[in-house]
N, C-alpha and C positions, 0 to 999 in steps of 0.2 A: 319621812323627813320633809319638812317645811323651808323654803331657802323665801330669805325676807330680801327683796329688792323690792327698793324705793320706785314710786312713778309720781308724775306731774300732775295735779288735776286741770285739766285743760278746758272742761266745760262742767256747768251743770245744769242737771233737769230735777229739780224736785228732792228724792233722799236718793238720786242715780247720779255718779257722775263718770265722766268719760276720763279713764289717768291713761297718761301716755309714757308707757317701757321705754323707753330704747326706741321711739319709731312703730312701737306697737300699741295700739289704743284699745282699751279694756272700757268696758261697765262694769262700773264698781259699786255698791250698796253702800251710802252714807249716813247710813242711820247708827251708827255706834259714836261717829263724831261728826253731831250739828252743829260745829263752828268751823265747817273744812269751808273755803273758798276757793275760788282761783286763782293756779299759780302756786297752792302751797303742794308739797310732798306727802307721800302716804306710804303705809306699809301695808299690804294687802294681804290677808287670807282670807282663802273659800269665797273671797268674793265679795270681802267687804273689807272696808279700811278700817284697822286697827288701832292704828301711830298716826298722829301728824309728828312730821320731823321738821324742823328748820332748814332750810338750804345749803348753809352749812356741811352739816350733818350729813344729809341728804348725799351733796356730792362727795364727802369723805366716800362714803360705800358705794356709791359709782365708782370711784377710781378702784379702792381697794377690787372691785368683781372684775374689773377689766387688767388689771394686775394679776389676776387668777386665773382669766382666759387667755391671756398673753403668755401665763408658765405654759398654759396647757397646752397651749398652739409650738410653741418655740421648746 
């Protein structure tokens, strides 16, 4: 099972970019989508970005995951 959580692109080098979790920074493979810049949101599998999302969008599913670690916790 695959669980899709959005990250930041916060830099890039070439078809690598660096997206950042939650505070956690990934190299990610951007060769399935050459119009990602910085600043926008991604969905990531295996290591390469899938989705651009909107921001929007993006933080919708932030909140929803942290609503789902909140039931877990509490």
């Amino acid at each position: 099972m695959c669980l899709a959580v959005p990250g930041k692109v916060v830099e890039i080098r070439g078809n690598v970019g660096i997206v950042d979790f939650g505070g956690i920074k990934r190299e990610v493979r951007l060769d399935l989508l050459p119009d990602i810049k910085v600043g926008d949101y991604v969905i990531v599998h295996t290591g390469f970005a899938i989705e651009k999302l909107d921001e929007e969008r993006a933080k919708e599913i932030l909140e929803a995951w942290e609503e789902v670690l909140s039931a877990l916790e509490g």
